[in-house]
Each structure stands twice: as C-alpha cells, then as structure tokens.
PDB file of N, CA, C and O in Angstrom:
ATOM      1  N   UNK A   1      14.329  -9.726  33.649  1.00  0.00           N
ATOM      2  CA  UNK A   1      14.109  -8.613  32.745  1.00  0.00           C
ATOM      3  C   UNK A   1      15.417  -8.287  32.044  1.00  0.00           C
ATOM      4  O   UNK A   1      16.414  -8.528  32.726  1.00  0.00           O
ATOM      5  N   UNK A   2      15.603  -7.855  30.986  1.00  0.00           N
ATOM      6  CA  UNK A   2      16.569  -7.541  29.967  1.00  0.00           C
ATOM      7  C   UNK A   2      16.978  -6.398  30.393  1.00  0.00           C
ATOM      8  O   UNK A   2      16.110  -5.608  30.765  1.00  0.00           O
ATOM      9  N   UNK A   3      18.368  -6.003  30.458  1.00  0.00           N
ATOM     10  CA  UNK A   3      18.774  -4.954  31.185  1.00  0.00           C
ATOM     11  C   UNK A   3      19.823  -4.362  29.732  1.00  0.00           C
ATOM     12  O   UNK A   3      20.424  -5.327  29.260  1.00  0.00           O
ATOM     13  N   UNK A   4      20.031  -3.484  29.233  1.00  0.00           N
ATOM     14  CA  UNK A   4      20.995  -3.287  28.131  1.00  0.00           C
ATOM     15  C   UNK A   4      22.860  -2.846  28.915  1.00  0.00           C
ATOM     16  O   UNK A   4      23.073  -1.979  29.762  1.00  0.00           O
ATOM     17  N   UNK A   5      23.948  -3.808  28.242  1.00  0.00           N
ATOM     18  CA  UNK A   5      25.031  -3.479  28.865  1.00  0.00           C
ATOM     19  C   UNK A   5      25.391  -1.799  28.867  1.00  0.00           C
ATOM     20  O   UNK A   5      25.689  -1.151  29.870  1.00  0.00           O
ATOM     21  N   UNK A   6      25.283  -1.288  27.495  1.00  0.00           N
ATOM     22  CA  UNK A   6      25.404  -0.047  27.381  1.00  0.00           C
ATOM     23  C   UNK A   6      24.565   1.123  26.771  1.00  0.00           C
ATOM     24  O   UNK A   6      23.723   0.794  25.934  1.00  0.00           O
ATOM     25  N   UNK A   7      24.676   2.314  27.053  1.00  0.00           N
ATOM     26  CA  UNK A   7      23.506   3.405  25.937  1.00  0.00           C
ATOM     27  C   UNK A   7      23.171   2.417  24.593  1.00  0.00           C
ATOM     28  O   UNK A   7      23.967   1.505  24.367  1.00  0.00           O
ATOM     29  N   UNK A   8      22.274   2.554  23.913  1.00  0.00           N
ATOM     30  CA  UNK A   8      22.584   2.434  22.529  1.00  0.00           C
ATOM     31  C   UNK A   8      22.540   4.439  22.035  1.00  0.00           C
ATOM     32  O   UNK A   8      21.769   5.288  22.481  1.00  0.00           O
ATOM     33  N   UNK A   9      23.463   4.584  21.192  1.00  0.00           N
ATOM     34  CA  UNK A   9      23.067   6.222  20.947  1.00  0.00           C
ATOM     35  C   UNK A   9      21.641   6.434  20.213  1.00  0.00           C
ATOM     36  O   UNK A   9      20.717   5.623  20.139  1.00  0.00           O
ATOM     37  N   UNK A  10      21.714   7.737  19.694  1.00  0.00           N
ATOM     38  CA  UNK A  10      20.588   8.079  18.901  1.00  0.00           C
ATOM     39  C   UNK A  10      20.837   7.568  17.262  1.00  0.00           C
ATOM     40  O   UNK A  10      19.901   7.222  16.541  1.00  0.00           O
ATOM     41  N   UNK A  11      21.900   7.583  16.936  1.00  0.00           N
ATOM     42  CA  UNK A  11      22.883   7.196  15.589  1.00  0.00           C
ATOM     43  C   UNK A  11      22.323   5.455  15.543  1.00  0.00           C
ATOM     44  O   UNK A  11      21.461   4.909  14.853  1.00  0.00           O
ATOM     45  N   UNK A  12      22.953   5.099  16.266  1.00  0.00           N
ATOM     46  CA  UNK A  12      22.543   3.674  16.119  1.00  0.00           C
ATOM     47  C   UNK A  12      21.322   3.188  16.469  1.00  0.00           C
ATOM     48  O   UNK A  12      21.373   1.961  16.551  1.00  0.00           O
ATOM     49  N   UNK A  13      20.003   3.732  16.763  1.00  0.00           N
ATOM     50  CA  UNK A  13      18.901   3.663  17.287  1.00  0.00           C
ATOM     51  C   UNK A  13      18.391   4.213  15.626  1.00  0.00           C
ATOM     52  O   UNK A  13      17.884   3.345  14.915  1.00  0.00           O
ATOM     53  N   UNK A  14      18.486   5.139  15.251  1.00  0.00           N
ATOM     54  CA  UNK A  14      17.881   5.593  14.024  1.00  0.00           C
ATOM     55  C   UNK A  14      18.142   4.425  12.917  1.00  0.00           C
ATOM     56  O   UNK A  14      17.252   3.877  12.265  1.00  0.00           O
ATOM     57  N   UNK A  15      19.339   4.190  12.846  1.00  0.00           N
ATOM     58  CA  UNK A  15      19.788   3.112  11.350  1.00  0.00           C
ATOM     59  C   UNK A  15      18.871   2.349  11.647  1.00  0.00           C
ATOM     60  O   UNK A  15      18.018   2.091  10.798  1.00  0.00           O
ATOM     61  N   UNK A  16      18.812   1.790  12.934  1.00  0.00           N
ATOM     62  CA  UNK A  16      17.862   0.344  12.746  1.00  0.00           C
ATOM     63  C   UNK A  16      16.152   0.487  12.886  1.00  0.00           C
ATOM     64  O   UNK A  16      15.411  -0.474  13.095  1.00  0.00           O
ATOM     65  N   UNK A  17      15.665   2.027  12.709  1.00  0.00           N
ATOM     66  CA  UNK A  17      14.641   2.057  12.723  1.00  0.00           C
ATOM     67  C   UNK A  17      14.145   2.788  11.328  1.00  0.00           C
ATOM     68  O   UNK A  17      12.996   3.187  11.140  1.00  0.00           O
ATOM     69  N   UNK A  18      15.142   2.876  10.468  1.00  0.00           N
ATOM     70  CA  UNK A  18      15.108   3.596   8.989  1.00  0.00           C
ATOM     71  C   UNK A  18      13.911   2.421   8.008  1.00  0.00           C
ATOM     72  O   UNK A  18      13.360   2.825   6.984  1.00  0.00           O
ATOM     73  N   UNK A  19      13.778   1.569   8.334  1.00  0.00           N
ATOM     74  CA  UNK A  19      12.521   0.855   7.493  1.00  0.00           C
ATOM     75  C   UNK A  19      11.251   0.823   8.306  1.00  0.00           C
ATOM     76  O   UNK A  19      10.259   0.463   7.671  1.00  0.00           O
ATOM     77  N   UNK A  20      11.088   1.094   9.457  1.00  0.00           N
ATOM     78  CA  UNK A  20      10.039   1.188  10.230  1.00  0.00           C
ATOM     79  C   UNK A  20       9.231   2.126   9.142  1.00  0.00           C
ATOM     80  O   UNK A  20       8.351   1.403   8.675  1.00  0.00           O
ATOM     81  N   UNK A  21       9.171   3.257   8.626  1.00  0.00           N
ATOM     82  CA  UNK A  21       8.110   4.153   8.114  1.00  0.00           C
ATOM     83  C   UNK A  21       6.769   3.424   7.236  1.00  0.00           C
ATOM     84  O   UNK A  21       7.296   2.383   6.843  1.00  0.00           O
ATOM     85  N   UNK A  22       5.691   3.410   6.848  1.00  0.00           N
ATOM     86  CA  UNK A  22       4.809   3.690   6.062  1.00  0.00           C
ATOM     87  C   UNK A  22       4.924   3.957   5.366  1.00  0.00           C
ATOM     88  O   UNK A  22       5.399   5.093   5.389  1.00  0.00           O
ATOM     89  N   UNK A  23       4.745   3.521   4.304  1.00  0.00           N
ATOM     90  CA  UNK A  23       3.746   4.003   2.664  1.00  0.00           C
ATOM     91  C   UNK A  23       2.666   3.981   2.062  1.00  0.00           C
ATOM     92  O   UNK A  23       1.903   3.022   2.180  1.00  0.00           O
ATOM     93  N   UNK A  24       2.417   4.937   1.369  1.00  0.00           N
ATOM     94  CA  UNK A  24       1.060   4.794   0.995  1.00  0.00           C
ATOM     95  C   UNK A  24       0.832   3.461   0.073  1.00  0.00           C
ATOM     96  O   UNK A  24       1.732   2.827  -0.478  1.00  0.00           O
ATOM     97  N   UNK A  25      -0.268   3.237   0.036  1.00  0.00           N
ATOM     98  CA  UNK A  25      -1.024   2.089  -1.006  1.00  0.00           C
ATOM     99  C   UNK A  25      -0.623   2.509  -2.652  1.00  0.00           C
ATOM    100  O   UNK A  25      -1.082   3.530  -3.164  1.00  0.00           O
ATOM    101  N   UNK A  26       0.226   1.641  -3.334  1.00  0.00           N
ATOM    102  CA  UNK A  26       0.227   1.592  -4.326  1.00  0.00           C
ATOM    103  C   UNK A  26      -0.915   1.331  -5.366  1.00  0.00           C
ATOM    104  O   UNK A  26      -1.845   0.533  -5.482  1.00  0.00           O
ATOM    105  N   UNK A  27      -0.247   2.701  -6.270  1.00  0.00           N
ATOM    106  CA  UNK A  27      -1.508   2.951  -7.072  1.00  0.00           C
ATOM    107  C   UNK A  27      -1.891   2.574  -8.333  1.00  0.00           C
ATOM    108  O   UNK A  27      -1.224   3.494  -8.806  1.00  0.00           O
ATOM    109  N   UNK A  28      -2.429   1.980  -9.451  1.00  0.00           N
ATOM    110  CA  UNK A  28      -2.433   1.635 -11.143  1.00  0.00           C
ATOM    111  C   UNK A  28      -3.856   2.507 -11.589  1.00  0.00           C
ATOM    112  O   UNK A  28      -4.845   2.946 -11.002  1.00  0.00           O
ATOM    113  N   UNK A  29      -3.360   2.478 -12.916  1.00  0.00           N
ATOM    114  CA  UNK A  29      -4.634   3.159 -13.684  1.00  0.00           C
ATOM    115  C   UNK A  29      -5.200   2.127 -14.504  1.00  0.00           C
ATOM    116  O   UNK A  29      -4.512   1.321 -15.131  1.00  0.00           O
ATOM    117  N   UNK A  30      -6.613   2.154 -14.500  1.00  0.00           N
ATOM    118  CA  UNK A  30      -7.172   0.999 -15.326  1.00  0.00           C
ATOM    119  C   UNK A  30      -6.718   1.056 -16.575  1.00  0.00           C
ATOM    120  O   UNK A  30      -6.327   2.202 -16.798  1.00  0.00           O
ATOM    121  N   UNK A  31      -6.541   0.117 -17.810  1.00  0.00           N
ATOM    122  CA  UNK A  31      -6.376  -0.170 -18.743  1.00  0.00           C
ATOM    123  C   UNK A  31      -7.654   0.465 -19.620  1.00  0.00           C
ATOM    124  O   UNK A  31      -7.494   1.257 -20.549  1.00  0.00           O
ATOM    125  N   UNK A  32      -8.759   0.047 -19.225  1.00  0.00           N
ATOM    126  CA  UNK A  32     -10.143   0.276 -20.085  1.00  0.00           C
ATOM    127  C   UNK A  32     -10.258   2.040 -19.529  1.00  0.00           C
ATOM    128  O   UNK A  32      -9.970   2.943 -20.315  1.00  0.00           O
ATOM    129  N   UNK A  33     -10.709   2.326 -18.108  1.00  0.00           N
ATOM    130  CA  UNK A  33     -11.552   3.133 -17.718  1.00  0.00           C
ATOM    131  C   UNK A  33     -10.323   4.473 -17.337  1.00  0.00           C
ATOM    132  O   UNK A  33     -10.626   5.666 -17.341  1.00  0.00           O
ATOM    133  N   UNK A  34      -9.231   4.050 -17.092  1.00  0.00           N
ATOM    134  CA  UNK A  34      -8.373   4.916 -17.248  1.00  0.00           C
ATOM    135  C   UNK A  34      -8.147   5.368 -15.537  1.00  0.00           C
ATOM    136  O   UNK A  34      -7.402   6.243 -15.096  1.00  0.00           O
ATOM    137  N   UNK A  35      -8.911   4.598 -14.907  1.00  0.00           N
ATOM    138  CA  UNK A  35      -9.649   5.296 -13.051  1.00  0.00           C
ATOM    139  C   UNK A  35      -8.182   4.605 -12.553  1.00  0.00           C
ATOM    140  O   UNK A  35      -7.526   3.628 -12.913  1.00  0.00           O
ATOM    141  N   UNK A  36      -8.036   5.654 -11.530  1.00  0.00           N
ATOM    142  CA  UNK A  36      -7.020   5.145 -10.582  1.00  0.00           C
ATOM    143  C   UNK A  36      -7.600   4.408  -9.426  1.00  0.00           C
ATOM    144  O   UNK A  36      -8.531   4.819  -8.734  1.00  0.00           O
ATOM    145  N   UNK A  37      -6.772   2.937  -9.236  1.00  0.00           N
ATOM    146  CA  UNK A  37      -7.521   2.234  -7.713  1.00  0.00           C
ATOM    147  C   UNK A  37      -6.223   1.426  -7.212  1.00  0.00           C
ATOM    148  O   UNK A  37      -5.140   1.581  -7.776  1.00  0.00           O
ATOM    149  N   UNK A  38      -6.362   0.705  -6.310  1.00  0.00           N
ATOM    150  CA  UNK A  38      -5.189  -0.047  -5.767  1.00  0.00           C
ATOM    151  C   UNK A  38      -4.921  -0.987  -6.563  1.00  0.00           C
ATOM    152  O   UNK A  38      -5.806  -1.534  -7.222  1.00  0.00           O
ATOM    153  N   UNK A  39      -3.699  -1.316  -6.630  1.00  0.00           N
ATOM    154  CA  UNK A  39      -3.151  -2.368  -6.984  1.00  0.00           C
ATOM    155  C   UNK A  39      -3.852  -3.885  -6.234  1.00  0.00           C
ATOM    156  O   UNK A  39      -3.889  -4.033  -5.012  1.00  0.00           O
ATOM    157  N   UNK A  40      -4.458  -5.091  -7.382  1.00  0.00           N
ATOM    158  CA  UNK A  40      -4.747  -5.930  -7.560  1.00  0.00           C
ATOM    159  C   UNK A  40      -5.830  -5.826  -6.831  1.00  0.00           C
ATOM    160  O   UNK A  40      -6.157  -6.703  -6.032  1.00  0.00           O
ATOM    161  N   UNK A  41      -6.369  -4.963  -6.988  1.00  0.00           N
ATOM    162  CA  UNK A  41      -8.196  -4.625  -6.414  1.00  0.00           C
ATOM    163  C   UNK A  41      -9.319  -4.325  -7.913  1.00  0.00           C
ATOM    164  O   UNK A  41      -9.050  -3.952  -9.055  1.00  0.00           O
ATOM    165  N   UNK A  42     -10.469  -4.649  -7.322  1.00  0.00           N
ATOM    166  CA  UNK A  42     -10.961  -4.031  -8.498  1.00  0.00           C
ATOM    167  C   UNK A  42     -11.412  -2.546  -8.349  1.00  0.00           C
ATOM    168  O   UNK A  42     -11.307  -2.001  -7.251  1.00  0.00           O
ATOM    169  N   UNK A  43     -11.878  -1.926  -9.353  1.00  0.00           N
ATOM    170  CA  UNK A  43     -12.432  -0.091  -9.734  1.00  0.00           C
ATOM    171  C   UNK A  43     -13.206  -0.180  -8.827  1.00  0.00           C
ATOM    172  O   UNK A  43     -13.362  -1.152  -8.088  1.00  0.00           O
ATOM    173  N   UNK A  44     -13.904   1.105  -8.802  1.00  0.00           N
ATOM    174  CA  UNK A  44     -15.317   1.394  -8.454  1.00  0.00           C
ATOM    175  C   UNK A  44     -16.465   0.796  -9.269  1.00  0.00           C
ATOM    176  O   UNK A  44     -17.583   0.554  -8.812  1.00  0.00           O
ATOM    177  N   UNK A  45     -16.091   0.600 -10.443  1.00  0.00           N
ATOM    178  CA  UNK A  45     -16.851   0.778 -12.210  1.00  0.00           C
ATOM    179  C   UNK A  45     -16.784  -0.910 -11.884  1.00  0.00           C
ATOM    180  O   UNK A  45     -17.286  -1.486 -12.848  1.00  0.00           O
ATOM    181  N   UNK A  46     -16.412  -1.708 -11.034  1.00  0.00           N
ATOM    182  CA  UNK A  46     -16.043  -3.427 -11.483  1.00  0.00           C
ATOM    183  C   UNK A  46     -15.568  -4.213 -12.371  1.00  0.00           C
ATOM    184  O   UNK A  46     -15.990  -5.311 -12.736  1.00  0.00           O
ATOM    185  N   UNK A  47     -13.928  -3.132 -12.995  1.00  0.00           N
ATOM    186  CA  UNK A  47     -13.100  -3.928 -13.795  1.00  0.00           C
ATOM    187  C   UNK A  47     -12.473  -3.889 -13.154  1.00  0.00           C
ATOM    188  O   UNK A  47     -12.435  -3.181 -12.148  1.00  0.00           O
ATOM    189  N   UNK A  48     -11.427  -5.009 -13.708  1.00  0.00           N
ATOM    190  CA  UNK A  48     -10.308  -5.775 -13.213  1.00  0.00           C
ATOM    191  C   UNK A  48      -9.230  -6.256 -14.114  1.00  0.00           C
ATOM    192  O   UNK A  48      -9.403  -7.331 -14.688  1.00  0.00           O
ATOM    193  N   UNK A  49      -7.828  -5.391 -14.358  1.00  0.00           N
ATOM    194  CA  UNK A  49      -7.145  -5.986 -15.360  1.00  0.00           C
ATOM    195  C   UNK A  49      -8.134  -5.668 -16.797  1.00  0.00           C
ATOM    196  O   UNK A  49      -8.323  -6.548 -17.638  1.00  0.00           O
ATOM    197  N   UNK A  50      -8.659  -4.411 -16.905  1.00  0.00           N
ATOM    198  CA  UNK A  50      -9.646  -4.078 -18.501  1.00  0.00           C
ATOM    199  C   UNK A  50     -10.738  -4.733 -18.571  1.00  0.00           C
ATOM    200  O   UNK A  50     -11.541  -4.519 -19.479  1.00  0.00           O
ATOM    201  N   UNK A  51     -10.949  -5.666 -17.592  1.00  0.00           N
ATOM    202  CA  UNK A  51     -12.475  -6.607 -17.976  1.00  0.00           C
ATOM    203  C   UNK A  51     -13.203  -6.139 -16.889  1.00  0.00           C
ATOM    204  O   UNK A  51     -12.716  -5.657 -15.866  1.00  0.00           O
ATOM    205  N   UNK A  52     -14.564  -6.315 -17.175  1.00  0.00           N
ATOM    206  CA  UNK A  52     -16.110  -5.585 -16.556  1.00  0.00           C
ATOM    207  C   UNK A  52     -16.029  -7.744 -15.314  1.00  0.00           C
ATOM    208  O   UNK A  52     -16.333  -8.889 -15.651  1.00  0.00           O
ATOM    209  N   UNK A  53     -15.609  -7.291 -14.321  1.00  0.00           N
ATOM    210  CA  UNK A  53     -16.062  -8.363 -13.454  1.00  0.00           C
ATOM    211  C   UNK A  53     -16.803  -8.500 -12.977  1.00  0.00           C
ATOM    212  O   UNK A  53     -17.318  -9.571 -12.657  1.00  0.00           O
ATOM    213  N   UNK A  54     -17.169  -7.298 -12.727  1.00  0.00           N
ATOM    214  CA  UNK A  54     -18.510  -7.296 -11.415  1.00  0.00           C
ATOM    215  C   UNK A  54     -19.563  -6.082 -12.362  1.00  0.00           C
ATOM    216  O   UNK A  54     -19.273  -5.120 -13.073  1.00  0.00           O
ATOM    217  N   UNK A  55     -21.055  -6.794 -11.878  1.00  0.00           N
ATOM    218  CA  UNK A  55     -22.245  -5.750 -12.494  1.00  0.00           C
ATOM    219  C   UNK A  55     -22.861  -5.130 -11.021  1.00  0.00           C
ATOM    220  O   UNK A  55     -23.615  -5.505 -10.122  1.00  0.00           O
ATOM    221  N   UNK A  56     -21.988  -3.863 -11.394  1.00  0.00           N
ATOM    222  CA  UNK A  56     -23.072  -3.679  -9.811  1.00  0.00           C
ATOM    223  C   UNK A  56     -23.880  -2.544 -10.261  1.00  0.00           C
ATOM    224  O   UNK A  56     -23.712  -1.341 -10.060  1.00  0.00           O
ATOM    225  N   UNK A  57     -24.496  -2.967 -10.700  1.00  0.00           N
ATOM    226  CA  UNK A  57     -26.455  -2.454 -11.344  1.00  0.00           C
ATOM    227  C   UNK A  57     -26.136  -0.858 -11.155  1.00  0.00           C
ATOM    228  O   UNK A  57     -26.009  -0.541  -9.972  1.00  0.00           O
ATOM    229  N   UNK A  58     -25.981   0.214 -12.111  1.00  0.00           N
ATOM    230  CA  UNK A  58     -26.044   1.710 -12.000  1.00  0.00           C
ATOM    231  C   UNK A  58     -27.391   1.646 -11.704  1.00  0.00           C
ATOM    232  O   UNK A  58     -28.181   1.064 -12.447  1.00  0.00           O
ATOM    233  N   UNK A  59     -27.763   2.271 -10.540  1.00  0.00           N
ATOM    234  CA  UNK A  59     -29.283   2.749 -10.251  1.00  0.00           C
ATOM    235  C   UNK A  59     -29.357   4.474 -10.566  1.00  0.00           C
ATOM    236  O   UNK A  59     -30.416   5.084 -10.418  1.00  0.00           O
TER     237      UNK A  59
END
C-alpha cells in the first residue's frame, strides 16, 4: 500500500485540484430559429447548423 513520505498541505492539495470543477454544457443559438440548444446537437424544431434535418411530424 502507498504510504505518503510527508503531509501534503491544504495549499498544495487545492492547486492540483483547481481543474477538477464542472461546467455547464455549452450553449449556441440557432441561425434560422434563433432557439438555444447544445452545441453540435440538433433543436427541438430538427435544425442543425440553419437546416430543417429532421421532420418530426407537429401533431
């Protein structure tokens, strides 16, 4: 088992855990519909990059 020679402090325990955090999902606005959705996903509406990709039938 790995035993550490000395403390590490709280100082040097934080620096190396400063990229550990989360971010949220980056966001774009459609070109055509103006709708906000994730980056390189398509809408709700089924554009993609301003074009109608997907028909998903308005009932």
């Amino acid at each position: 088992m790995a035993v550490q020679k000395s403390k590490v402090s709280r100082s040097h325990r934080d620096k190396r855990r400063t990229h550990d955090s989360l971010s949220g999902p980056t966001l774009s606005t459609d070109q055509t519909t103006g709708e906000r959705h994730r980056r390189h996903h398509v809408t709700a509406d089924g554009f993609y990059k301003g074009q109608k990709v997907l028909d998903l039938g308005e009932d």
